[in-house]
N, C-alpha and C positions, 0 to 999 in steps of 0.2 A: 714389556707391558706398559700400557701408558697410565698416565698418571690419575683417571677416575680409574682404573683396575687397579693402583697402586693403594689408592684409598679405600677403594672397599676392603678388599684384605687386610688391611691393617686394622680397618672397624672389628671386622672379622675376629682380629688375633687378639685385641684387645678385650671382644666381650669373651671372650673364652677365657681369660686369664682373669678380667675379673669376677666370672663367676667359681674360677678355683680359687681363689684368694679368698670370698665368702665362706665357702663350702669348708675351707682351711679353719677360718675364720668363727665361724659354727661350732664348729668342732671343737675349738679350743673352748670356748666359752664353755659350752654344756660341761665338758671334762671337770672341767675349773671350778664351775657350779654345782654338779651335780655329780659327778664324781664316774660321770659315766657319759659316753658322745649322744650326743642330740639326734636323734633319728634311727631309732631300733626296729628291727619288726616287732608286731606288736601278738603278743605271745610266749614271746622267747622269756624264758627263765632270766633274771636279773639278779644272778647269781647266788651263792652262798652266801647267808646271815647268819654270824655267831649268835648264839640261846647263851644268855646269860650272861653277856661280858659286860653290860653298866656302860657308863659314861665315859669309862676312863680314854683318855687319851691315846693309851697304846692298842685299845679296842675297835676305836675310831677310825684310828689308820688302818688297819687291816684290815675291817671291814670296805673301806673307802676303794684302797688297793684291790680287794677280790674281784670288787662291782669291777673296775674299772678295765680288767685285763679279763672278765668273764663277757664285756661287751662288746667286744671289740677282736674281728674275727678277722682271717688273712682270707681273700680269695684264691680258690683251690690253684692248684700248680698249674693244671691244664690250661684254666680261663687266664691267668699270667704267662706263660710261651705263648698262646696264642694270639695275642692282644700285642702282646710286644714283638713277635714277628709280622704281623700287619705292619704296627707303625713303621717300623725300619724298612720292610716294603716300600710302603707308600713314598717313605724319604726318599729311597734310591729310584724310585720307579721317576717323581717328580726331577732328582738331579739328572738322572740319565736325559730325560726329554730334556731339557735344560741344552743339555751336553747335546743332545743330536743334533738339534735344530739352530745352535747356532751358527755353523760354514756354511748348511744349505740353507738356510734362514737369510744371511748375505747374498750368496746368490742368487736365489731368487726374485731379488729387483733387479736382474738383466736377463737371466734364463730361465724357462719356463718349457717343463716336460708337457707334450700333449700325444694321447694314443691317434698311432697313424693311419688306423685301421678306419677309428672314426671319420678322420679329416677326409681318409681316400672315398669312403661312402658318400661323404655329403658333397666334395665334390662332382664328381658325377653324377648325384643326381642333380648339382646345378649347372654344371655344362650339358648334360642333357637335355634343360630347356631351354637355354641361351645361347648355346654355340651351333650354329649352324652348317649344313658339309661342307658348305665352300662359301666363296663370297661372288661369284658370278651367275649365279643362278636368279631364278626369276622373285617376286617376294612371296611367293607361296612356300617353294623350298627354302627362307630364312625362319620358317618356322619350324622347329625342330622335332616336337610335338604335336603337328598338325595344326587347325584352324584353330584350337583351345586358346593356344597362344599367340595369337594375334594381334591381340591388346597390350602384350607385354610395352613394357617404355623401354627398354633398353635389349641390345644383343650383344653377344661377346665374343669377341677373335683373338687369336693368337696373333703376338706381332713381333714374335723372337726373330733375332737378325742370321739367314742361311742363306748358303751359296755364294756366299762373300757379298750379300747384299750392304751399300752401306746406309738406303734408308727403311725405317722401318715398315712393315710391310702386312698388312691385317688378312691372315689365312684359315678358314675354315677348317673343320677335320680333318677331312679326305687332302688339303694340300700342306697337310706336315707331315707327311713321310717321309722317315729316317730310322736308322739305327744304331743305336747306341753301339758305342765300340767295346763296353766293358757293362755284363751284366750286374745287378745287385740285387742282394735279398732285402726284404724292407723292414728295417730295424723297428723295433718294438716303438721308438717315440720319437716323436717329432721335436726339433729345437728350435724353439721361438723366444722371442723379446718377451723378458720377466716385467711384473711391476708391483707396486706394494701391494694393491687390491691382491693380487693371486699370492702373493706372499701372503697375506692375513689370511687366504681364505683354508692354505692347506695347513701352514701351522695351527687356524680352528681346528682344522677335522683333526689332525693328528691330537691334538690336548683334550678332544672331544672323547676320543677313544681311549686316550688314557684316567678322562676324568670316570668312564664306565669303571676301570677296574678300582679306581678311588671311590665310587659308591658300593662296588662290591665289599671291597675289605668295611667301610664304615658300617654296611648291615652289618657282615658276620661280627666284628668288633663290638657292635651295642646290642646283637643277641647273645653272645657272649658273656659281656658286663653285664646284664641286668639279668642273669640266672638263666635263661632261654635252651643253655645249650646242657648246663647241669642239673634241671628242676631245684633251683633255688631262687626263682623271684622274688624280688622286694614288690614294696608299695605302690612303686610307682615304673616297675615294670612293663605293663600296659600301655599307658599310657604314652611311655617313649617309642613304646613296639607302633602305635598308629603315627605317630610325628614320621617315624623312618620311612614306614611302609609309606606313607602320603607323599614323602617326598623322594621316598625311589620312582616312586608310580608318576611324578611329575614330570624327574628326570629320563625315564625311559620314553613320555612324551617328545621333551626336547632332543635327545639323542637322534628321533626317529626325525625327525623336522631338520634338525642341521645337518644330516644325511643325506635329506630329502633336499632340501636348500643346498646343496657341495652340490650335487649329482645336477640339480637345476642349472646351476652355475657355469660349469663346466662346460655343461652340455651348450651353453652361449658361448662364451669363449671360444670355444669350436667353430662353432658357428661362424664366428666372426674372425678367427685364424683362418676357415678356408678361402676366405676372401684376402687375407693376407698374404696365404701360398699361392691364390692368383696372380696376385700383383708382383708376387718375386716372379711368377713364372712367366713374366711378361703379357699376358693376357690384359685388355683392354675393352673399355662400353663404348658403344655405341647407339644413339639414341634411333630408335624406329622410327621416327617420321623424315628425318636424316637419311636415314638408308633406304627406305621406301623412296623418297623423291632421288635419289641418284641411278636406282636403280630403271625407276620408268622414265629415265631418260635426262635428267636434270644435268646440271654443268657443274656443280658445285660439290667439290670434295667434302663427306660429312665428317664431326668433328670427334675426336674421337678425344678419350677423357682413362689416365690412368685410375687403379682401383686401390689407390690407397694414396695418403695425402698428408704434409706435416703440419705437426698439430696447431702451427701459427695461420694455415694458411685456411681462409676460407671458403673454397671450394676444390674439386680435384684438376690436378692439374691437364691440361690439354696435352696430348699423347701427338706432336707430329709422324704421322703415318697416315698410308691412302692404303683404299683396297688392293688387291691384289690384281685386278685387271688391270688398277687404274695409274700402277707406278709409269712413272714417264707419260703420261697422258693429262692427268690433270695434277694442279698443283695444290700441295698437302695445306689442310687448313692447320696450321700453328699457332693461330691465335685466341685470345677467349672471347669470343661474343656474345656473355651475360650483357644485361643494360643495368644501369646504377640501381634499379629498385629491383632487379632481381639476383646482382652482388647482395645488396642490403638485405635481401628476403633471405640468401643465402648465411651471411653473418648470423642474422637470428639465429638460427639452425646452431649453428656452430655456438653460440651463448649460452642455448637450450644444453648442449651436449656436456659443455665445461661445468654447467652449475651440476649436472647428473653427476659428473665424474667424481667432483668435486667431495657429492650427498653420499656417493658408491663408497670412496677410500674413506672417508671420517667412520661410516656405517659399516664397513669391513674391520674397522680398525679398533672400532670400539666393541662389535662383539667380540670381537679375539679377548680385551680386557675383562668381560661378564664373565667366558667359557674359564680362563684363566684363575677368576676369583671362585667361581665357584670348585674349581678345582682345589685350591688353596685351602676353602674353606672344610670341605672335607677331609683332606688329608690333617689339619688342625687339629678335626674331632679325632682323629683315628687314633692318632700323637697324645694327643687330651688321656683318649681310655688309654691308650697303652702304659702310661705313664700313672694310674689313678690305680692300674690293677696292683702295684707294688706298694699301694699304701693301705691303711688298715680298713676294717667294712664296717661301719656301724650296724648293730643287730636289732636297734630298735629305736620306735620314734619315724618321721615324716620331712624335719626340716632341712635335714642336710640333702633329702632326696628331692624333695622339690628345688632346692636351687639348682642340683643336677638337671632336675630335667628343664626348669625356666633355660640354662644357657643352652641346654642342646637345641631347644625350640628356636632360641635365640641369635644360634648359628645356623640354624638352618633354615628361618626367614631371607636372613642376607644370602644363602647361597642360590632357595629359591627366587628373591630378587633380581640376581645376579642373571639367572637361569632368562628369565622374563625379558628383562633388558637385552640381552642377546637373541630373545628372540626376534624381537622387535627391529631389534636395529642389522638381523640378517635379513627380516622381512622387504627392510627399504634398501637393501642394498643391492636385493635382486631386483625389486620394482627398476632400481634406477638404472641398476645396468641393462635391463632387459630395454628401458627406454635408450639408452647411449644407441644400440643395436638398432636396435626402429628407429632411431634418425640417420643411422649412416647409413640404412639400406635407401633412406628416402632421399639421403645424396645422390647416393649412386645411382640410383634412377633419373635424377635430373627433375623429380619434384620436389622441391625444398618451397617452392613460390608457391605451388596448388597447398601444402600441407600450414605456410604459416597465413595463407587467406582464408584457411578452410573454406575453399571452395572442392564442389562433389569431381570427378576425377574420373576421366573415360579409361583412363592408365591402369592396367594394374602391374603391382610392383611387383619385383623380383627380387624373394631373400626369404628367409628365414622366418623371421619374425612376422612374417607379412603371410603366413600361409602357404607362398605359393609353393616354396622348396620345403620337405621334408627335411628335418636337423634330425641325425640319426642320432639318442639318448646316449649318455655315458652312464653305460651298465658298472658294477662291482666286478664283475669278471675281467672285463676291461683292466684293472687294476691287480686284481686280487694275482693273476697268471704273471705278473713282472716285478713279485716282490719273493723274498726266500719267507720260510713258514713260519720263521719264529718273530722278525723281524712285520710280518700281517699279525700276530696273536702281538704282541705288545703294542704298535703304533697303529695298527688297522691299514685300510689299504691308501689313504692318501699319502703313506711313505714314499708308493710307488712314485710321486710326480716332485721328490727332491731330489733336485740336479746336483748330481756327485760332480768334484773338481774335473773330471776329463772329461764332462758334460759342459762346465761353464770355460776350460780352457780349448773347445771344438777338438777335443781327439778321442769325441766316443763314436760308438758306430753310427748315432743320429746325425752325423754331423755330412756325411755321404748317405744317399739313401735314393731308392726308387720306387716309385708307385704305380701300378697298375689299373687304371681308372677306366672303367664301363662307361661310354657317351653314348648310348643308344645303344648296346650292345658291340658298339666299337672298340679293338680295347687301343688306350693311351696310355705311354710310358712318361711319365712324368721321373727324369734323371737327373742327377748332379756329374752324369759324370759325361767328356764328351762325345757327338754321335759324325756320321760321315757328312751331314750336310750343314749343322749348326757351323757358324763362324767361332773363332777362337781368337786370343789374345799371344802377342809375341813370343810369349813365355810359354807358351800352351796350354796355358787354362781358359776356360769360354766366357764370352763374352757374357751371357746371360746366366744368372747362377742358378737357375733350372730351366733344362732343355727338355721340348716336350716334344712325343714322337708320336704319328699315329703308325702301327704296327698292322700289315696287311695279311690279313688271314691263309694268303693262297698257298699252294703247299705245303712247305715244312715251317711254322713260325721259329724264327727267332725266340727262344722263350726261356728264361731263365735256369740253368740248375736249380734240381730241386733239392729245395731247405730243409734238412731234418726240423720237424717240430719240437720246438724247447716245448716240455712237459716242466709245470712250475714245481715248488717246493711244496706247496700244498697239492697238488694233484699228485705228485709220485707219494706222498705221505699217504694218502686215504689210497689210492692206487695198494700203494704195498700192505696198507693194513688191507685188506679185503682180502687180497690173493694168503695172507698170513693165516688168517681166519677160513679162507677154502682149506686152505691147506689142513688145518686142526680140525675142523668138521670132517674132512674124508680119509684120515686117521693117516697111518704110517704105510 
């Protein structure tokens, strides 16, 4: 937790202790004074008074002594186990998350769980508009989608190295056929490069969902303590019952929004991971007015541009390869042919992106500190009553009960503070990242000059962000199906995407893996493992670390054994309760 998370909690912990110290403090005084605690209901009998005992000294005291032990009441047994089982709760519930998340909490600045399921969907439908069936055909058949896509600025080929080709080689659908020599079934998640932003964003949701069951116990806890649960309210019963209720009713706002903001989140990330499984898979852009002039007859090989880039460099880098007609006929363009002002145009771009990323991880990092303190802050109060029901009840009087309730108010300003701040700064974290996305799709189109002229744009772009490709959403079920059921009821489902050690040392089954991908109703085997026509390395591993096959429907397909369906921990759970419950309803 960083260190404004570190300071609010401590604000936190300190107004809470000194409103017990007051409340302590109170206490003694009236006792001291008055021979009886400051703050009784008002009603209540104020004990027995001797008839007749005079002045004297020994009258005095006893009388003093009856008041004193007649006002001054134990909270019943029940509202003590109950109160003090919260707290202890609440401790181990917050040390456990503690303890979970920190091995996969390290890990995840280099590994990062993504469902495959998703990424398989959104690829295809972005090779569906972009990848065309071959590359020798006329420029009507480079649209893959018909005349709609016309305007696209960029098309995309495959340029994996087959046939013991040794340069590389840009081939539409229909010219990658091949077969993998060893089928796979395709493992629940995908493994990609971790970084601090997705670090903060799953240990949010995971502290999010725990800080749910830290407002649970802090209701039951303060309708407990303030008579709710026994019919013995105090004075100011009421009044703490609307502070709680107002700020459960805030909290189940925020719950629903950083739920709402994880699920938004993600669902980019994706977005922008299948553009990163592109570029392992060797696929390659190519700009349409490029491949339109070669095609109706031009001399010039067009330039072709990998789909992913490092992060020093300011533009993507040029991908030596020619079409597939055009190997040995014309010579591969290798080189970059921006001009200094549209390098320059290009930089910007790239300055735009670094000050986003910059705004994303401060703003991912700091709400993680908000969700944190408010966490903190709750479990505090829970701690606070659990610990207050073991001391004596004042039966009558106001003031010891209002300083109660001033600190509970008190602590649960700062919590909903806490609450606020995190939302806010989840708010800019998605603006920015969702900005990072819409600039690297406007790379990848090769408009980076038109978007920092703002000038209007006969091009349209191809991505995500942009409208033209559908990002398939990151559902709950997604998640909910690849975790066990006990491990979903305490951390919720963003457990599911913390890489265990045989995830971050590559010996889970993500680490091999195959995908199935619809390009037009064509299906594509996207493999890690090797196929009859892909080229291989001395050793025998392939050259490319995913080989892509197009699979020919005619006859018998090649087509995987089929996968028994893992049925998760929560669907065999409600599964078996149902069938338990048929069973008891239709007797013996």
């Amino acid at each position: 937790m960083g260190r404004n998370g570190l300071i609010t909690v401590s604000a936190g912990g300190l107004c809470l202790l000194w409103a017990t110290l007051l409340i302590t403090q109170a206490t003694a005084v009236a006792v001291a004074a008055t021979g009886g605690p400051l703050g009784s209901p008002v009603g209540n009998s104020p004990g027995t008074i001797p008839a007749g005992g005079g002045d004297s000294p020994s009258n005095s005291s006893s009388t003093t002594t009856t008041t004193t032990t007649s006002t001054l009441a134990d909270f019943p047994n029940g509202v003590q186990a109950l109160d003090t089982i919260l707290a202890v709760a609440c401790v181990l519930l917050t040390t456990t998350t503690y303890a979970v998340l920190i091995g996969p909490g390290t890990r995840l600045l280099s590994t990062c769980k993504l469902p495959l399921a998703i990424l398989e969907e959104n690829i295809g439908q972005l090779l569906s508009r972009a990848w065309p069936d071959g590359s020798d055909g006329s420029m009507e058949s480079m649209n893959p989608l018909g005349p709609g896509t016309a305007s696209d600025a960029i098309r995309i080929f495959y340029t994996g190295q087959m046939d013991g080709e040794v340069q590389r080689t840009a081939r539409g659908v229909e010219q990658c056929r091949a077969t993998p020599k060893q089928r796979l079934s395709r493992p629940p998640m995908w493994l990609t490069t971790g970084s601090s932003l997705t670090k903060s964003m799953v240990q949010l949701a995971v502290w999010e969902w725990v800080s749910a069951w830290a407002a649970l116990g802090m209701t039951v806890s303060t309708l407990a303590f303030n008579g709710f649960l026994t019919n013995n309210r105090g004075p100011d019963s009421y009044p703490r019952l609307v502070v709680v209720v107002a700020y459960a009713a805030a909290f189940c706002l925020h719950f629903w929004y950083v739920y709402r903001t994880f699920n938004a989140f993600f669902t980019l990330v994706i977005a922008g991971s299948s553009w990163s499984l592109l570029n392992k898979a060797s696929f390659v852009s190519v700009g349409v007015g490029e491949l339109r002039s070669r095609l109706e007859g031009g001399t010039v090989s067009p330039v072709f541009r990998e789909l992913g880039k490092a992060a020093e460099n300011a533009t993507y880098s040029v991908c030596p390869a020619a079409l597939f007609q055009d190997v040995g006929v014309l010579p591969v363009a290798d080189k970059d042919v921006l001009t200094d002002t549209q390098m320059s145009e290009a930089k910007t771009v790239g300055g735009w992106q670094k000050r986003d990323i910059t705004s994303t991880v401060e703003s991912g990092r700091t709400a993680l500190d908000g969700v944190v303190a408010n966490v903190m802050t709750m479990v505090g109060i829970v701690i606070t009553t659990g610990f207050s029901v073991w001391t004596s009840m004042p039966a009558d009087g106001s003031v010891g009960s209002q300083l109660g309730s001033l600190a509970l108010l008190a602590s649960l300003t700062l919590g909903a503070a806490a609450m606020f701040s995190s939302a806010i700064d989840l708010s800019v974290m998605l603006d920015s990242f969702r900005n990072i996305l819409f600039l690297k799709e406007i790379m990848l189109n090769g408009e980076a000059s038109g978007h920092v002229q703002k000038r209007a744009s006969n091009k349209t772009i191809v991505g995500f962000t942009h409208q033209t490709v559908k990002a398939r959403p990151l559902r709950f079920r997604d998640l909910t199906t690849r975790t066990s059921f006990w491990t979903l009821v305490i951390f919720g489902p963003a457990y599911a995407l913390l890489p265990s050690a045989s995830d971050h040392h590559r010996q889970s089954t993500g680490a091999r893996f195959e995908l199935d991908v619809k390009v037009k109703g064509k299906q594509t085997i996207f493999t890690t493992e090797p196929t009859d026509r892909h080229n291989i390395k001395p050793d025998g591993t392939n050259v490319g670390s995913i080989n892509v096959c197009y699979e020919v429907a005619a006859g018998t397909p090649s087509t995987p054994s089929p996968v028994p369906k893992r049925r998760s921990s929560v669907t065999a759970f409600l599964f078996g309760t149902r069938k338990r419950l048929s069973s008891m309803a239709n007797g013996p």
